[in-house]
N, C-alpha and C positions, 0 to 999 in steps of 0.2 A: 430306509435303513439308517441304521445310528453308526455311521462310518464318515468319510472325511467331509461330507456336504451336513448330511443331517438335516436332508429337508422335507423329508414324511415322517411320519407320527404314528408308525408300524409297529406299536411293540413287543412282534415279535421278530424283529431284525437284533441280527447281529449286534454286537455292542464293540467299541475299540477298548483295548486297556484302559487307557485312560478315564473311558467315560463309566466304566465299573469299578472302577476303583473310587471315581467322584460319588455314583449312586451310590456305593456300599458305603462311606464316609456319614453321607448325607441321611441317611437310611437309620444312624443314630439317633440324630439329633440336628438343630439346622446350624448354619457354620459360616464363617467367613472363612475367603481364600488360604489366608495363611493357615485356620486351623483346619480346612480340608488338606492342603499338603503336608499339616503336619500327621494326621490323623492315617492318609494313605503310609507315610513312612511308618507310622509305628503297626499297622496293620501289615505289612509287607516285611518285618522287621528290618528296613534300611534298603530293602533289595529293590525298591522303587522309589526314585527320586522325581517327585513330579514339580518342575522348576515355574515360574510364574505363564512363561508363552504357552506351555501346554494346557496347566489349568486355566488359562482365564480365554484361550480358544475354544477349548472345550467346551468350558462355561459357556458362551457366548454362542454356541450350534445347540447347546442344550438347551437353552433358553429358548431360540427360536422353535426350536422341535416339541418343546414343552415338558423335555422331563424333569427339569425344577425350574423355579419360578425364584423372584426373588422376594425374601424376609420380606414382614413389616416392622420383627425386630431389630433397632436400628444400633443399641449402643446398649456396650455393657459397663454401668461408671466403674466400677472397678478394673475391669482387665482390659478395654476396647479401648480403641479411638472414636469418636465421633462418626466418624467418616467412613469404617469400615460399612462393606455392602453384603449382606447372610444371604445363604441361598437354602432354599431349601428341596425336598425330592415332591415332583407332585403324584398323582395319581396313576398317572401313563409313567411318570421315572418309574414308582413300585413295582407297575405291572414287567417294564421292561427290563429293570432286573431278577424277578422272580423267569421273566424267561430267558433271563441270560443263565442266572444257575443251573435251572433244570438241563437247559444243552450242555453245561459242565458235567452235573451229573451224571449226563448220559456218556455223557465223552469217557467219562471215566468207567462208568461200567465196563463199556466195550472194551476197554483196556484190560479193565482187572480178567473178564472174560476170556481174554486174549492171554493174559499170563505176560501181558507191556510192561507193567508196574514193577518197579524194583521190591524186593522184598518185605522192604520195610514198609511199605503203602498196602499191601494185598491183606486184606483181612480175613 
């Protein structure tokens, strides 16, 4: 499961916010920390602030689990520092976000099915 340990490579386990937030960031393009939190904020429009101890634990169960891996990209002269570390989504991160949506998807069908969904979401 991709929950608070993260130490099988299941994926189709559950995902925590945090770490779909990082995979859908990373799912762009590959990134270093700051531009993955920045990237989550503007994707959330503000409504998720992900501060440095969540992403770079995150990171770090990620890694072990293997849903990104890190860059060989190391420096951008322009806009980097030297020292910045990229990460990017590997093969098991795509897979495992492709099955975190579809459980969204499904979540919400049964909602809209249900008549859960405020109005303005029911299409």
């Amino acid at each position: 499961m991709y929950h608070a340990n993260m130490t099988t490579t299941d994926a189709n386990s559950p995902l925590t916010p945090a770490v779909l937030h990082i995979l859908m960031a990373l799912s762009i393009r590959e990134r270093h920390g700051y531009g993955i939190m920045k990237q989550v904020e503007q994707d959330t429009k503000g409504k998720v602030n992900m501060g440095p101890g969540t992403l770079y634990g995150s990171l770090n169960r990620m890694l072990a689990a293997g849903l990104v891996s890190k860059s060989d990209k190391k420096r951008d002269p322009e806009l980097d520092e030297e020292r910045r570390v990229y990460y990017k989504i590997t093969a098991l991160g795509q897979k495992a976000l492709a099955a975190e949506l579809e459980r969204y998807r499904e979540v919400v069908a049964v909602a809209r099915q249900q008549r859960l969904l405020p109005k303005a979401f029911r299409l």
